[in-house]
Biopython code that builds the backbone (N, CA, C, O; Angstrom):
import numpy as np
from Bio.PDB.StructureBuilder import StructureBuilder

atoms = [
    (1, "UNK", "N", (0.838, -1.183, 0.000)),
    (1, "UNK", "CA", (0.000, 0.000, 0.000)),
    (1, "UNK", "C", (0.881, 1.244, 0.000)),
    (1, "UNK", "O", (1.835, 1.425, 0.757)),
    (2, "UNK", "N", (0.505, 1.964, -0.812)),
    (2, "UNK", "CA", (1.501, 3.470, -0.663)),
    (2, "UNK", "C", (0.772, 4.469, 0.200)),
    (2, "UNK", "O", (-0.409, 4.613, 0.515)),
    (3, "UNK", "N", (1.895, 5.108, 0.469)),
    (3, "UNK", "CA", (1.207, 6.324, 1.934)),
    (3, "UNK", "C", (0.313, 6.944, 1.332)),
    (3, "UNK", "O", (-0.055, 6.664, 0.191)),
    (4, "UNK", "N", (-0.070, 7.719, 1.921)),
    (4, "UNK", "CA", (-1.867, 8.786, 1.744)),
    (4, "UNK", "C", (-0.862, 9.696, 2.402)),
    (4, "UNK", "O", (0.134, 9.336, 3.029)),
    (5, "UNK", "N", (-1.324, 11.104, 2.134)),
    (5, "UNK", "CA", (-1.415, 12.164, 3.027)),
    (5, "UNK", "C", (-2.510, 12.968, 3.116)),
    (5, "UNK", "O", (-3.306, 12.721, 2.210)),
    (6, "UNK", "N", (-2.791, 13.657, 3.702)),
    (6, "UNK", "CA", (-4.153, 14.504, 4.028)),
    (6, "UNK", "C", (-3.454, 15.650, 4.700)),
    (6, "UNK", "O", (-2.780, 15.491, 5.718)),
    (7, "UNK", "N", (-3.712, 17.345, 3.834)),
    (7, "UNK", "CA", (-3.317, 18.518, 4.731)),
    (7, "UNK", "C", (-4.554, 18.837, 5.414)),
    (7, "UNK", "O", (-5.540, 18.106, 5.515)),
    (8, "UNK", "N", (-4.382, 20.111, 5.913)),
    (8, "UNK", "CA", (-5.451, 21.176, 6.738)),
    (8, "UNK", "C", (-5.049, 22.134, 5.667)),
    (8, "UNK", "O", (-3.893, 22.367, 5.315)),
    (9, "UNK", "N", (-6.252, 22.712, 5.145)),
    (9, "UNK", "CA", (-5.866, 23.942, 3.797)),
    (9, "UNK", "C", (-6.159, 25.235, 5.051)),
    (9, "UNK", "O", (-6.523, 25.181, 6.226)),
    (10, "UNK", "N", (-5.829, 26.255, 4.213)),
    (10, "UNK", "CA", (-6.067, 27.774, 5.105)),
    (10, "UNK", "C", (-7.404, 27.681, 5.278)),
    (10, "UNK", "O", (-7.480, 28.294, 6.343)),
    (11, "UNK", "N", (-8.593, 27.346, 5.004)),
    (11, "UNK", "CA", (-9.996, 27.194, 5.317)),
    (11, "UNK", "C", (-9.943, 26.499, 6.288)),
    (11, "UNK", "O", (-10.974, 26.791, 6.894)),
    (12, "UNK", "N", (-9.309, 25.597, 6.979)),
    (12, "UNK", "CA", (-9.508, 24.757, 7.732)),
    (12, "UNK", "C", (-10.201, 23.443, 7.682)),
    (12, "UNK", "O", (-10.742, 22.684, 8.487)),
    (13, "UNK", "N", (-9.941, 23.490, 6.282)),
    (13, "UNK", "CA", (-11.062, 22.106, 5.967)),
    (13, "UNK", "C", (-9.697, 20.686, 5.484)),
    (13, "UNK", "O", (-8.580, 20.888, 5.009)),
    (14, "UNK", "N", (-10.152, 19.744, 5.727)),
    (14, "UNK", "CA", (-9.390, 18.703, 5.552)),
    (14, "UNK", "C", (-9.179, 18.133, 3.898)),
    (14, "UNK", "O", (-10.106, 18.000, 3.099)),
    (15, "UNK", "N", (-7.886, 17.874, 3.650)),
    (15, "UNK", "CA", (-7.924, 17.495, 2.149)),
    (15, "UNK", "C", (-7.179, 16.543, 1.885)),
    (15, "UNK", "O", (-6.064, 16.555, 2.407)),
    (16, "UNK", "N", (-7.639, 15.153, 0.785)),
    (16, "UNK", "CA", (-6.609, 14.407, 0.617)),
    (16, "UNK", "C", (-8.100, 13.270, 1.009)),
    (16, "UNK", "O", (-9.268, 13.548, 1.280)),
    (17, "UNK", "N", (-7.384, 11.960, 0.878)),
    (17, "UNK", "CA", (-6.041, 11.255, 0.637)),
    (17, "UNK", "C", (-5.319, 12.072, -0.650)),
    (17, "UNK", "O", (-5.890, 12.650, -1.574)),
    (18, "UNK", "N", (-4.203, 11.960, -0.458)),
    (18, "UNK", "CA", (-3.219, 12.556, -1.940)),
    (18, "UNK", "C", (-2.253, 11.773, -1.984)),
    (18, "UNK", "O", (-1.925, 11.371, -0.868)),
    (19, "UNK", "N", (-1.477, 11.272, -3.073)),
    (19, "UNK", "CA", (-0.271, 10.644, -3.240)),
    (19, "UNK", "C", (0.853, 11.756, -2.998)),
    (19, "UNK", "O", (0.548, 12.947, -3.058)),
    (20, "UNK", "N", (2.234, 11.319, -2.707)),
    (20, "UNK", "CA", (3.435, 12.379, -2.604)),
    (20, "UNK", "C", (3.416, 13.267, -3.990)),
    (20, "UNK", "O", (3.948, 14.312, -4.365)),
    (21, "UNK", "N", (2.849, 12.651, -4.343)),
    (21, "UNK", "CA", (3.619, 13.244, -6.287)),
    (21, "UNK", "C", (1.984, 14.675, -5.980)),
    (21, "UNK", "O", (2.056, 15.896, -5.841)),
    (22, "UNK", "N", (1.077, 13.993, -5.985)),
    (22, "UNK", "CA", (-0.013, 15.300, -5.488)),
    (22, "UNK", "C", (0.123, 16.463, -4.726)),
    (22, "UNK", "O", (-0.173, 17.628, -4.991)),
    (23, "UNK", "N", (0.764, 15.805, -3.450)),
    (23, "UNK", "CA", (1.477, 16.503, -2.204)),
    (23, "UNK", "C", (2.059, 18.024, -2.834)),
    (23, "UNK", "O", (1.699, 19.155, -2.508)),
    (24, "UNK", "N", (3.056, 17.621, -3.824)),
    (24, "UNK", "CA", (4.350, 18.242, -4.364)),
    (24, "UNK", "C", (3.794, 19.299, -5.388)),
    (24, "UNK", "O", (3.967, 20.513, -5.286)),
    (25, "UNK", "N", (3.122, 18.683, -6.359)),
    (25, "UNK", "CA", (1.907, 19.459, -7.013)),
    (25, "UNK", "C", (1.051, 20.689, -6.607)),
    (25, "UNK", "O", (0.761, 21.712, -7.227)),
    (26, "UNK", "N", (0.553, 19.984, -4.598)),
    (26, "UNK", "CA", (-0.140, 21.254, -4.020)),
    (26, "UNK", "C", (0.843, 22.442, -3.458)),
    (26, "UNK", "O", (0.413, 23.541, -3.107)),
    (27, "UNK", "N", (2.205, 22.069, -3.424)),
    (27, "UNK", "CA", (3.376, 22.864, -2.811)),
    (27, "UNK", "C", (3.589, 23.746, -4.208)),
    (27, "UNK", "O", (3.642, 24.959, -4.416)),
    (28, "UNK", "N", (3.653, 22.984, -4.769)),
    (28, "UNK", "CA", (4.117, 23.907, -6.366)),
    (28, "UNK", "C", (2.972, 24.753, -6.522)),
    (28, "UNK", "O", (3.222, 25.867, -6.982)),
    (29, "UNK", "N", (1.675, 24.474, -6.230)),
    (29, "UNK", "CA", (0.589, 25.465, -6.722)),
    (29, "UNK", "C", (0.573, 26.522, -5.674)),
    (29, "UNK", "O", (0.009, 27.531, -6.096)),
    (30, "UNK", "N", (1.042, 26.641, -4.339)),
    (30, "UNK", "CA", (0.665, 27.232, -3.100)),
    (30, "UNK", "C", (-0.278, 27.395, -2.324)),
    (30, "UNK", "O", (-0.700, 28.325, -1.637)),
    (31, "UNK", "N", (-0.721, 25.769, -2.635)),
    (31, "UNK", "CA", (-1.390, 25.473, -1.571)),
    (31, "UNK", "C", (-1.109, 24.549, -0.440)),
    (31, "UNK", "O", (-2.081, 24.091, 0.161)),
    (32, "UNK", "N", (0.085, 24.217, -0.072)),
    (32, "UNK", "CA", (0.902, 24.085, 0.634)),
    (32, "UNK", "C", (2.152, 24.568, 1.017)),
    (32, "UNK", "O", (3.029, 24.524, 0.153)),
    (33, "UNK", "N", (2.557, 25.210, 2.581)),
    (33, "UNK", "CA", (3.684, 25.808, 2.556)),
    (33, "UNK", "C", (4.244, 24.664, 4.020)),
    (33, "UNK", "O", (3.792, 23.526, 4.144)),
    (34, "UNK", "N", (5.310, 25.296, 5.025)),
    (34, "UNK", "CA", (6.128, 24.321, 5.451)),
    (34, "UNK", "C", (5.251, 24.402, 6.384)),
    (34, "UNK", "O", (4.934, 23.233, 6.602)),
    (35, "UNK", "N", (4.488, 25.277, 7.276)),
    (35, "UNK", "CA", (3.778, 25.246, 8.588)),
    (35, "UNK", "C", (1.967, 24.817, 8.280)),
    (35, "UNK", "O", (1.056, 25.080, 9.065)),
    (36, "UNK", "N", (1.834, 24.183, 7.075)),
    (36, "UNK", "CA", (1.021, 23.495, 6.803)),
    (36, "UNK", "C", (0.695, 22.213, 7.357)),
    (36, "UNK", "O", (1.560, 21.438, 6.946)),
    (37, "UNK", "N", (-0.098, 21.624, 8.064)),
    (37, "UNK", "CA", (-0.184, 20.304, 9.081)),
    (37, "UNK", "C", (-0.852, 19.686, 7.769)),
    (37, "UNK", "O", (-1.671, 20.007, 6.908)),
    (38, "UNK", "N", (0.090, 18.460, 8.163)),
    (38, "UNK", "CA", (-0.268, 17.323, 7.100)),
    (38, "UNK", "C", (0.017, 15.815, 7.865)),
    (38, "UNK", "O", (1.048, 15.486, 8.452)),
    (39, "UNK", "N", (-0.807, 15.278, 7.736)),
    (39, "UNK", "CA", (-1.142, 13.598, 8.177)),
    (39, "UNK", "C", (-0.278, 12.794, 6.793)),
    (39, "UNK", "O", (-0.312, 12.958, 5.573)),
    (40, "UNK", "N", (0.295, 12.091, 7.492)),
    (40, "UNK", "CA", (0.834, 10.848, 6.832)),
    (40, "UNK", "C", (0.127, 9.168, 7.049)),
    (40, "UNK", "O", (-0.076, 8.646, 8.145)),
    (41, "UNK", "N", (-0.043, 8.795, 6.244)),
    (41, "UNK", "CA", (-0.888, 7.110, 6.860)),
    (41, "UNK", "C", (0.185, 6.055, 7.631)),
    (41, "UNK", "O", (-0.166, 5.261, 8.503)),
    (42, "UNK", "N", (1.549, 6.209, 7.136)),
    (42, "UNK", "CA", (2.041, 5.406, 8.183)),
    (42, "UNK", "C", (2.308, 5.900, 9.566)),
    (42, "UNK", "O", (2.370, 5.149, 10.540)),
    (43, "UNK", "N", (2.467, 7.227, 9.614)),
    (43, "UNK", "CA", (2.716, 7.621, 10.940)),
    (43, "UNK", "C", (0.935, 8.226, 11.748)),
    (43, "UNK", "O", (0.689, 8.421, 12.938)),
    (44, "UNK", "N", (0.297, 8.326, 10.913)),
    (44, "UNK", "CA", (-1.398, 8.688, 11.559)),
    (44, "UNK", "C", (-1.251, 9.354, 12.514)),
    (44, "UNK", "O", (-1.839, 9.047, 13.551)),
    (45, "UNK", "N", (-0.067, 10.941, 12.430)),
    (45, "UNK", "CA", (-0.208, 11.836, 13.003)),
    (45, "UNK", "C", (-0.281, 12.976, 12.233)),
    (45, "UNK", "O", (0.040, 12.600, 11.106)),
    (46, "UNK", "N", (-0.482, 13.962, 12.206)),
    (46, "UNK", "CA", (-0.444, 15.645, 12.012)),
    (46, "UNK", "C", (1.428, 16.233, 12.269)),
    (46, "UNK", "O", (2.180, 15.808, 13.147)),
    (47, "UNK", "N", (1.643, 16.906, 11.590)),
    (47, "UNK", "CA", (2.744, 17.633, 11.694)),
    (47, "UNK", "C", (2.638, 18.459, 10.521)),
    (47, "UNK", "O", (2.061, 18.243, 9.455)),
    (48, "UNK", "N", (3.533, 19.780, 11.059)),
    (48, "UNK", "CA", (4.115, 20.754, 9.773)),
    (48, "UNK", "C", (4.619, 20.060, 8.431)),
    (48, "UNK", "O", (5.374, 19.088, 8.456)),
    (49, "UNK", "N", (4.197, 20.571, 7.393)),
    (49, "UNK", "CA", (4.759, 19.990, 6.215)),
    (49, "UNK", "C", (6.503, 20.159, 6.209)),
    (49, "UNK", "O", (6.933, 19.165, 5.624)),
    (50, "UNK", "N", (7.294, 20.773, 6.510)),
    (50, "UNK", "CA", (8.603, 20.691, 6.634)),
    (50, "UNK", "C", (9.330, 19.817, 8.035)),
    (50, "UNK", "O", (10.403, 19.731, 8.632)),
    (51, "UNK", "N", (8.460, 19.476, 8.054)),
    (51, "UNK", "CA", (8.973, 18.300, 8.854)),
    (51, "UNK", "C", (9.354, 16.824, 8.513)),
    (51, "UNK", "O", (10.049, 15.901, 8.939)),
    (52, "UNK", "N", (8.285, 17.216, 7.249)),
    (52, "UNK", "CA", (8.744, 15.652, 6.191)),
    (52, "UNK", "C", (9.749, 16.099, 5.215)),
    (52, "UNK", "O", (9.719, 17.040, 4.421)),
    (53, "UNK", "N", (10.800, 15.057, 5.497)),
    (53, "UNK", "CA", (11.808, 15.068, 4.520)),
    (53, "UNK", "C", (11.679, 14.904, 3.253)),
    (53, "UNK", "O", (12.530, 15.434, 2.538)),
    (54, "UNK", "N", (10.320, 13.939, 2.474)),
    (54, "UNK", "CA", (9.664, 14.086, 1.385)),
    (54, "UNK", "C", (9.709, 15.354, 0.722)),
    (54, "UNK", "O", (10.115, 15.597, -0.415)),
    (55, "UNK", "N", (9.342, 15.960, 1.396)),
    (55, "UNK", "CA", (8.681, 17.403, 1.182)),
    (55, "UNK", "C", (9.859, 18.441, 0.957)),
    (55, "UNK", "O", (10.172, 19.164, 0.011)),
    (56, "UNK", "N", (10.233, 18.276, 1.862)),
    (56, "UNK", "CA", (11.770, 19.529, 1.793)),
    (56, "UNK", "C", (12.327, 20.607, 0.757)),
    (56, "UNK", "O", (12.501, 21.826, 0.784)),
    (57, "UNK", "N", (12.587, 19.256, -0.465)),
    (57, "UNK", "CA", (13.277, 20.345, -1.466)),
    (57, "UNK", "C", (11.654, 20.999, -2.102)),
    (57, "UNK", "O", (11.435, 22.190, -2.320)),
    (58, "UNK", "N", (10.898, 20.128, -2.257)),
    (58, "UNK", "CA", (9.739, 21.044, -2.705)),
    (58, "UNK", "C", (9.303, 22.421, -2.242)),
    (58, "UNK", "O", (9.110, 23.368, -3.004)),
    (59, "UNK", "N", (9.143, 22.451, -0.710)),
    (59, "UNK", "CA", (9.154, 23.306, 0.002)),
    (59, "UNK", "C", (10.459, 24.252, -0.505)),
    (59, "UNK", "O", (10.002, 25.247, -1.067)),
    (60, "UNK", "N", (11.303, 24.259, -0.495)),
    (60, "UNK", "CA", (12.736, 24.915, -1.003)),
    (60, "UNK", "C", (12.644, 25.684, -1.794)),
    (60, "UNK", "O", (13.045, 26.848, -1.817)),
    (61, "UNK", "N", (11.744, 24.706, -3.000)),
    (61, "UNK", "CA", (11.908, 24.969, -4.329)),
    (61, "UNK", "C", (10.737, 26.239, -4.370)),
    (61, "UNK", "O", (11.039, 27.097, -5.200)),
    (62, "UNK", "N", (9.747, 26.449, -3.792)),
    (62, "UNK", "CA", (8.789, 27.238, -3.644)),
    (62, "UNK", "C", (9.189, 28.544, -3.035)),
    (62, "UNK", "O", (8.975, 29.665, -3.496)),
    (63, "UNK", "N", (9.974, 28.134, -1.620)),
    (63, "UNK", "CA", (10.455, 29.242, -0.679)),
    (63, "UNK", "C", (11.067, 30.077, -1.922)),
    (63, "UNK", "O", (10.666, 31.221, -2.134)),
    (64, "UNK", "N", (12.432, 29.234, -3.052)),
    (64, "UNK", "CA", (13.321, 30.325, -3.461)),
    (64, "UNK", "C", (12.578, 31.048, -4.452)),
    (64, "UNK", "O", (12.929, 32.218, -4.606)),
    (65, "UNK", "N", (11.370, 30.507, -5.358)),
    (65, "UNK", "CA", (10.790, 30.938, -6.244)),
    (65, "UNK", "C", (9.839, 32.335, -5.434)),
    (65, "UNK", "O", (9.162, 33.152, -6.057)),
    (66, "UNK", "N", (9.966, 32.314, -4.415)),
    (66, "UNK", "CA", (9.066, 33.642, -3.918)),
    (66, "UNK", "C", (9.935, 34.864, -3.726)),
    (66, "UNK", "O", (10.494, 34.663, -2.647)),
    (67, "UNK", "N", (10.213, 35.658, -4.053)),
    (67, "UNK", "CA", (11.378, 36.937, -4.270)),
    (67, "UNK", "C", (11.159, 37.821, -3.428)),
    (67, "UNK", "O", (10.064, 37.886, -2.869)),
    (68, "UNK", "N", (12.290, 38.796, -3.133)),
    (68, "UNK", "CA", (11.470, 39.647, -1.705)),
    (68, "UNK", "C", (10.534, 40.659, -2.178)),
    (68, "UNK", "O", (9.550, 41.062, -1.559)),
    (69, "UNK", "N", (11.068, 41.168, -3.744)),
    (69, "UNK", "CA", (10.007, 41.913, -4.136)),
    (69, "UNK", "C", (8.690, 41.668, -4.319)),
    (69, "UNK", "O", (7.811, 42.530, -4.307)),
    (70, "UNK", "N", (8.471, 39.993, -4.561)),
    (70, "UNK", "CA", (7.319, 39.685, -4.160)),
    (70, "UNK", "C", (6.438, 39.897, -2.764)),
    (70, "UNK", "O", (5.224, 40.095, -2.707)),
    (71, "UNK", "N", (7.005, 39.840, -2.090)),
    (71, "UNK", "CA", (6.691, 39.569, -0.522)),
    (71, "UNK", "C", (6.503, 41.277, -0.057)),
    (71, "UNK", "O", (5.744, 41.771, 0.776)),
    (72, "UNK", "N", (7.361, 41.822, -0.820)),
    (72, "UNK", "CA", (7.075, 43.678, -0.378)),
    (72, "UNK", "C", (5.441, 44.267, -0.659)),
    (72, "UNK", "O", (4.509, 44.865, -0.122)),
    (73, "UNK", "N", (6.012, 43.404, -2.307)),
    (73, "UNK", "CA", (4.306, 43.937, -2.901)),
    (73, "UNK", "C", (2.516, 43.484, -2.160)),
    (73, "UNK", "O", (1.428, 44.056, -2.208)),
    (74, "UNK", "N", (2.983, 42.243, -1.554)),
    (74, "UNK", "CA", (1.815, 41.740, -0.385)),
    (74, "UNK", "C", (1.616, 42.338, 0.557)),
    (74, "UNK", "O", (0.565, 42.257, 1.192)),
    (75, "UNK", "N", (2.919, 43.329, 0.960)),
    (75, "UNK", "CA", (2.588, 43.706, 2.183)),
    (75, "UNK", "C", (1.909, 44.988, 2.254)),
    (75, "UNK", "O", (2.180, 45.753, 1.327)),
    (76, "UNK", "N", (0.831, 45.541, 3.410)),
    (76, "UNK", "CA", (0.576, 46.933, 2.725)),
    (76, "UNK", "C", (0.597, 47.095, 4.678)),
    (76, "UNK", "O", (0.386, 46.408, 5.678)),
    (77, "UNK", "N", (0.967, 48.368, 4.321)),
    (77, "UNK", "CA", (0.815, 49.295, 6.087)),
    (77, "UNK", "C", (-0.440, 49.143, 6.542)),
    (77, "UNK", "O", (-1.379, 49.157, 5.746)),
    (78, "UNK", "N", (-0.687, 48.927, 8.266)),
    (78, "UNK", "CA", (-1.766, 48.919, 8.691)),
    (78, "UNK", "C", (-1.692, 50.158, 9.460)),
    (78, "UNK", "O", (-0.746, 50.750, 9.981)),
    (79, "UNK", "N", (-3.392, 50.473, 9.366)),
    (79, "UNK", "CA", (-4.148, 51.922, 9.193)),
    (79, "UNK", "C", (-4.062, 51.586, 10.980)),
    (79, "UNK", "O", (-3.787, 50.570, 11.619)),
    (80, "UNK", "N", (-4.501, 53.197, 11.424)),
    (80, "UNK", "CA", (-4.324, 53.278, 12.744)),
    (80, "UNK", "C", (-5.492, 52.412, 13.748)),
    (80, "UNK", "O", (-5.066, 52.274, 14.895)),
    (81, "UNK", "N", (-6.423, 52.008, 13.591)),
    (81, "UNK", "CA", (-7.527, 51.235, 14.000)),
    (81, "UNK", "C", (-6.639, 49.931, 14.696)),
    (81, "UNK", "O", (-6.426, 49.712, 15.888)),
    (82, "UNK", "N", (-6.141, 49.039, 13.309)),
    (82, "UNK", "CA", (-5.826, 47.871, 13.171)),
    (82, "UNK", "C", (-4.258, 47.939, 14.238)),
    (82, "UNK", "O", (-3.867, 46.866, 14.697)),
    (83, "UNK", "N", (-3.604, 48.994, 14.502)),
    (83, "UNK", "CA", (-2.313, 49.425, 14.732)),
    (83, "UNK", "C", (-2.706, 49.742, 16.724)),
    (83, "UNK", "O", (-2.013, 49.558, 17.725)),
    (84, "UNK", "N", (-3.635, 50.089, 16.597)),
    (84, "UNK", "CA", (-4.460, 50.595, 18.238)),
    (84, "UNK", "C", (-4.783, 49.131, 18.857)),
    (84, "UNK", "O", (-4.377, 48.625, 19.903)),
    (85, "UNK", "N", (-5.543, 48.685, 17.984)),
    (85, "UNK", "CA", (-6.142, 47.008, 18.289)),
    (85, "UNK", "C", (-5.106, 46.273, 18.886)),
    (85, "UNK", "O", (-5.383, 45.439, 19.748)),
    (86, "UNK", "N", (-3.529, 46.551, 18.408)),
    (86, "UNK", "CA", (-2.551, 45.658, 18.323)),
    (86, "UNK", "C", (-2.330, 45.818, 19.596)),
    (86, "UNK", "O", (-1.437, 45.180, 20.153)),
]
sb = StructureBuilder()
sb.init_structure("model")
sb.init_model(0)
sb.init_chain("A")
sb.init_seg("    ")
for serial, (resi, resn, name, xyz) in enumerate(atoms, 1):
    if name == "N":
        sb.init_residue(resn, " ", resi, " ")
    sb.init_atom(name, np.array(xyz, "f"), 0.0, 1.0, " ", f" {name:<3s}", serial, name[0])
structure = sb.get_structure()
């Protein structure tokens, strides 16, 4: 039998069974990153996706493809409300 995995997506809803090769697929699309909890069937626990060595260079491969200028352009200043709240 080959492993299953199952993540938790940002909705909080459960997804999968998926094969590794799927897994890698949802990392490449960004819908998986490393602090993503993902179930494995032989171990039938939950953990961060960078915790599996499977996963790693995928994860890698995603981290380097994200640029800082990318990451600038996501970010936007929070207004004084949201800044008071804090």
């Amino acid at each position: 039998m080959d492993t299953e995995y199952k993540i938790i997506g940002g909705d909080g809803a459960e997804y999968g069974p998926a094969s590794l090769d799927e897994l890698k697929n949802w990392i490449g699309d960004g819908r998986v990153a490393g602090a993503t909890q993902v179930w494995r069937s032989d171990l039938a626990l939950w953990s961060p996706a960078a915790r599996y060595a499977e996963l790693q260079q995928a994860l890698a491969r995603l981290h380097a493809s994200v640029s800082p200028a990318t990451i600038h352009q996501s970010l936007r200043a929070a207004g004084f409300w949201p800044r008071l709240g804090a």
